[in-house]
N, C-alpha and C positions, 0 to 999 in steps of 0.2 A: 868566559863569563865576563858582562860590563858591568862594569862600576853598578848600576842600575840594580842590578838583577843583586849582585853582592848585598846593597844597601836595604832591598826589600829581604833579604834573606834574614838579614841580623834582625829588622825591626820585628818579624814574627818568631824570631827567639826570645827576644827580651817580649815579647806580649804573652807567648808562652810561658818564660820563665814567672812572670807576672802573675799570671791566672793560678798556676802551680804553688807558689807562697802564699795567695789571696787561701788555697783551699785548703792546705795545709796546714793555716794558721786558724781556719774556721771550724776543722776539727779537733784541734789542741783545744785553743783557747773558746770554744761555741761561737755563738751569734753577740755579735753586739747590741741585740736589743734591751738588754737588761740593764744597761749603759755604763757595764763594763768590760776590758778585753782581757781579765784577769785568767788565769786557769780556772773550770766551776769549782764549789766548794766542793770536799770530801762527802757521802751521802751518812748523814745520824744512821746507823742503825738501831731498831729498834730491838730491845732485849728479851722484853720478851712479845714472841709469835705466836702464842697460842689462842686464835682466835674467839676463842671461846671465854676469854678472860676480858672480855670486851663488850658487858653486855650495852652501848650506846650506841651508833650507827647513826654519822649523819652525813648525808651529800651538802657539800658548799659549794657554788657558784662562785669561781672566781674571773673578777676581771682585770686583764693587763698580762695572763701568763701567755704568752706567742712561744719560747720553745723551750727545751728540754732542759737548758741552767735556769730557768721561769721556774719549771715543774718541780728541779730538784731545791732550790730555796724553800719554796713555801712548805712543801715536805720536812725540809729539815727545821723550819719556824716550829712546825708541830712536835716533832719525832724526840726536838732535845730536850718533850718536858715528857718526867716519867705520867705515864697511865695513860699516856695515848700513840697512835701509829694511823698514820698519814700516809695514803699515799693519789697522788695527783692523776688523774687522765686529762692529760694533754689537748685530745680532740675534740672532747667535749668542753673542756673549759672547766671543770669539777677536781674536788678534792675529797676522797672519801675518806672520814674519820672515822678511827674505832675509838672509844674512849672507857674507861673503864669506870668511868664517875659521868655524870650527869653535866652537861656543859653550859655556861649563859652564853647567850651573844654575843652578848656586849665583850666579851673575853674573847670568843673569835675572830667577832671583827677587828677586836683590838689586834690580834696577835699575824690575822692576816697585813692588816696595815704595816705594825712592823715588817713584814718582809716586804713589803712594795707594793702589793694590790691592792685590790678590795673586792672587798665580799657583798655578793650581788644578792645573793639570797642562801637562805640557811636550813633542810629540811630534816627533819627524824626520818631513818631509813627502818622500818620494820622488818624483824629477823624472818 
């Protein structure tokens, strides 16, 4: 083997080794678009599931969520106040709130804000 052939050998180890920590790390730690490389946060669980204890329904439009630590934030903006349970669909760009009281806007866009987005539009889902 020359010299040549050695030197192209190493640089597609270390471009491999490269790619391999790049993915590695983008599973631990998510996407950096949220514009941090932290671990996500823990997910609020909500206490109580009994759907039915929820008579409020409403789809929010949210914009700025792109991936799955997006989806689980704003989730957890909602989930850590008790009487309501959030949970985001991603693909759509939505966040479906159950709420067990009656909600203003003006409180949701507030609370979407705090977590980083904002709320594009706000509708009552009929049961």
């Amino acid at each position: 083997m020359n010299v040549q052939n050695v030197l192209i050998v190493l640089i597609l180890i270390v471009i491999i080794a490269l790619a391999v920590y790049g993915t590695v790390k983008r599973i631990r730690f998510g996407s950096p678009c949220c514009g941090t490389k932290e671990a996500p946060a823990r997910k609020v669980k909500v206490r109580d599931r009994n759907k039915a204890h929820y008579p409020y329904r409403y789809v929010l439009s949210i914009d700025g969520m792109h991936c799955s630590n997006c989806a689980r934030r704003i989730e957890n903006a909602f989930n850590k106040t008790e009487g309501r349970w959030a949970v985001a669909d991603l693909g759509r760009k939505e966040l479906k709130l159950l709420s067990k009281q009656e909600e203003r806007e003006s409180e949701l866009i507030s609370l979407t804000a705090a977590a980083g987005y904002t709320m594009i539009s706000c509708h009552m889902e009929q049961k």
